[in-house]
N, C-alpha and C positions, 0 to 999 in steps of 0.2 A: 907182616901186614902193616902198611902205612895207620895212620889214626884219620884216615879218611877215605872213604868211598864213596864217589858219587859220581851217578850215571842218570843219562836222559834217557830216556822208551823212545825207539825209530817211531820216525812218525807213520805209523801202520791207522787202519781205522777198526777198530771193535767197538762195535756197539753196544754190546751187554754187559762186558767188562771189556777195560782200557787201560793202560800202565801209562803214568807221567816221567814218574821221577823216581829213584829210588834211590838209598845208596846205608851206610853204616859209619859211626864217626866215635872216637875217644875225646871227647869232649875235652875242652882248656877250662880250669876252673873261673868262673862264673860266665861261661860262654853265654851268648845271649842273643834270639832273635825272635826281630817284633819291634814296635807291634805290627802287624802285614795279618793280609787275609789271601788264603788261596783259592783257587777256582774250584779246586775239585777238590775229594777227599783226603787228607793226610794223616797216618795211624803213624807214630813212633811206639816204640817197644821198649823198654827200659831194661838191660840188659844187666846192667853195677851202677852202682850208686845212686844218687838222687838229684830233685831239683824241684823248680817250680811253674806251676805254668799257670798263666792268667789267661783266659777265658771270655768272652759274653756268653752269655746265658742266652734262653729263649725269648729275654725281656730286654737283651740289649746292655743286663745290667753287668760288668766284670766280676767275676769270682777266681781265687785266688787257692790254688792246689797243689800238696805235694805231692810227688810223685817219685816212686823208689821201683828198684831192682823187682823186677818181676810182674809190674804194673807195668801199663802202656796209658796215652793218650789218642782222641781220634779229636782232629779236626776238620769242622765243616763248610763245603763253601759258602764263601762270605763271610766266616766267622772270623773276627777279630782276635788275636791274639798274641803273645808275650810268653817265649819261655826261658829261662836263664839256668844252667846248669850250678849245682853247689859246686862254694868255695873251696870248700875240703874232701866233700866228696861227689866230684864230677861225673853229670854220666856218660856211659857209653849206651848209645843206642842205636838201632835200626828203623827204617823210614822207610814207608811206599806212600805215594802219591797215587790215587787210582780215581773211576770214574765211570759209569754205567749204565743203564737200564735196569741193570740187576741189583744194581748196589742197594738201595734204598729197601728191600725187600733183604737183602742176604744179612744187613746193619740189625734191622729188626728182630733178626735172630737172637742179636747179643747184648740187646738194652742197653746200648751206647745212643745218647743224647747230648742235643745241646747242654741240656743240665744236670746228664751224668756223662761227663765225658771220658772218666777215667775205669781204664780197662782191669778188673779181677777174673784171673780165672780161678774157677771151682778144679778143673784135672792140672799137677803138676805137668802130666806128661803129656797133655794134649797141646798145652802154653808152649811147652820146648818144641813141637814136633812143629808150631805155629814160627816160632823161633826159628828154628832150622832153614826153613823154607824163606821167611823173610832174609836171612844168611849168607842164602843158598844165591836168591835171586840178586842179590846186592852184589856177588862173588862174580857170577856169572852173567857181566853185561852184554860178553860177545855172542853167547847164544842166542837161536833162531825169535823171534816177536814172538811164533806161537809157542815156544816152548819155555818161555817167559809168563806167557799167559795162564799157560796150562799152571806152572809154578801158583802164579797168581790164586788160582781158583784152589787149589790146595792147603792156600795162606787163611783163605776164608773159610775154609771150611775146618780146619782145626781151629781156627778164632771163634766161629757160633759153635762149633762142639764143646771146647774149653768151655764154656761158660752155659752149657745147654741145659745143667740139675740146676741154675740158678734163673733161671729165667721161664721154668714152666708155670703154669699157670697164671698167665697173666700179667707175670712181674711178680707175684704171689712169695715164691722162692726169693727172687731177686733184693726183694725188702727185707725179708727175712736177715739173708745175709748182712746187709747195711746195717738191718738195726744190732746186731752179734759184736759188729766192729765199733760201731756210736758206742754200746756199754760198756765195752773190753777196753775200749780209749779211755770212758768215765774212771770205770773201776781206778787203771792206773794212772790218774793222772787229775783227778779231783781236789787234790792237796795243793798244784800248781796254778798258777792263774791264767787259766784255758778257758778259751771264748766260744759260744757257738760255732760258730765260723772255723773255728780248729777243728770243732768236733765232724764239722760237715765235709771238710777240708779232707780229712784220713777214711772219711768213707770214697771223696772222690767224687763228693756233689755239691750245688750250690744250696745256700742256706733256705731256700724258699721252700724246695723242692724236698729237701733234706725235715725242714719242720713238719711238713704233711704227711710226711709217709711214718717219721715219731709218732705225730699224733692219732697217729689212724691206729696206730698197732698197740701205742701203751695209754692215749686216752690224756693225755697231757705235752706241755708243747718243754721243748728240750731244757729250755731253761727251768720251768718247774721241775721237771726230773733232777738235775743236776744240783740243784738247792736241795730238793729235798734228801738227796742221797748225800750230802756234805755234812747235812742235820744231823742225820741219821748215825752217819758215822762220829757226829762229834757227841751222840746221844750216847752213845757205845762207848767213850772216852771217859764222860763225865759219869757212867756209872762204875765204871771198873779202874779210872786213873784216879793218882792225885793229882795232875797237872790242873794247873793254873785255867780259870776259862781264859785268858790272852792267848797261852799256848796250844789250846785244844782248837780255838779260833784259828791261827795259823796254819796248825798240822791238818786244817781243811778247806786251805784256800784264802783264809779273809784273816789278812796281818793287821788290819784293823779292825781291835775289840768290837768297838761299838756297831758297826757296820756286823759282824755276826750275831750280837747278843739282839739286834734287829731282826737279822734273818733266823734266827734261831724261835725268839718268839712270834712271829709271824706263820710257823710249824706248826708248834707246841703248845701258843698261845700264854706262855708261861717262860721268866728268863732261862738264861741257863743255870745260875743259881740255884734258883727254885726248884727246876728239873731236878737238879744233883742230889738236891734236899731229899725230895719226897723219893727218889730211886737210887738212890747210892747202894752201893755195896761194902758191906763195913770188912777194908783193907788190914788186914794185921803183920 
């Protein structure tokens, strides 16, 4: 197989669902295209490795997402957008271009938005069988328009399946899962100097979007959370280390003392110091 596949849909007319464009590519590292907006909808599939894609939101405003192996992307018409494959590790991905009566209702299934645009499935094996079929269609350009379509309809429907335990009740589930991946980022990665926007970024939303549905679930907005879990951790350090408050300040994000012993008492109400004092554990 070539590192490229690309094929146009005969111009046929379906009304409910419609194929544009399809095809599948091995990406050159740091490939890139954009910014451009298309008429209809465009789902990439992310097959190996990664990249990024920049986005409008539902406000117009760009938000900026990785996106890795196993994750996909949907673009919406009119949506502006920028995506560049990585440097070192380029993706390979598959593409359809589609467009409908039905779409807009079949989307809805899978809580893809303007400002969640990026694709998680909950079934491994419903994603690959989604996979497959996007594969299948990109392989098989010479076959009949209807049995392209039929293909089509196949793609969609292991796409809302994959993702159908995450998206009952309301979006109910759906948040759930976001907020599992925002803590599981924190947990590993609270020592490093990660911005909102990272954290919202590996869920695969924009930061607006991504603060509301925090706060609604833990009652504080992301940035409170992620100070106070740095505290916390460095509360943990200063009763059971010897280390230095500089070094405990570091080992949780803020290489600069005074900038923690700030946010530290701003917590605790009290320095880190003084913390240590009244709660130390006597070390032998």
């Amino acid at each position: 197989m070539s590192n490229l596949l690309f094929s146009v849909f005969p111009n046929e007319t379906f009304v409910d669902l419609g194929l544009y464009q399809f095809g599948w590519e091995q990406c050159k590292p740091s490939h890139l295209y954009g910014p451009a907006a298309r008429n209809h909808y465009l789902f990439h599939y992310v097959i190996s490795g990664t990249g990024t894609l920049m986005a409008d939101d539902s406000g117009g405003t760009t938000q900026t997402y990785q996106v890795r192996s196993g994750q996909g992307f949907m673009l919406f018409p009119g949506q502006i957008s920028t995506y560049i494959a990585d440097e070192k590790l380029p993706w390979e991905y598959a593409w359809l271009e589609f467009d409908g009566l039905r779409v807009r209702e079949l989307l809805g299934l899978t809580g893809l938005s303007h400002d969640a645009p990026i694709y998680h499935a909950s079934s491994k094996d419903l994603r690959s069988c989604m996979m497959d079929e996007m594969l299948y269609i990109a392989q098989h350009a010479d076959e009949s328009p209807f049995h392209l379509i039929g293909h089509l309809y196949l793609f969609l429907d292991y796409m809302s399946r994959s993702v159908s335990s995450m998206t009952l009740g309301k979006g109910g589930k759906l948040q759930d899962f976001y907020l599992k991946e925002a803590l599981s980022f924190i947990e590993q990665n609270f020592q490093n100097d990660i911005t909102i926007e990272d954290i919202a970024a590996q869920c695969g939303l924009n930061r607006s979007y991504f603060g509301k549905i925090f706060r609604d679930a833990l009652g504080k907005s992301p940035q409170e959370f992620l100070i106070s879990y740095r505290m916390a951790k460095a509360a943990e350090l200063l009763k059971l280390t010897k280390l230095s408050i500089g070094d405990i300040g570091n080992a949780v994000g803020y290489p600069n003392q005074l900038h923690f012993s700030r946010a530290f008492k701003n917590v605790y109400q009290i320095s880190p110091r003084e913390w240590r004092n009244q709660n130390k554990i006597i070390i032998k």
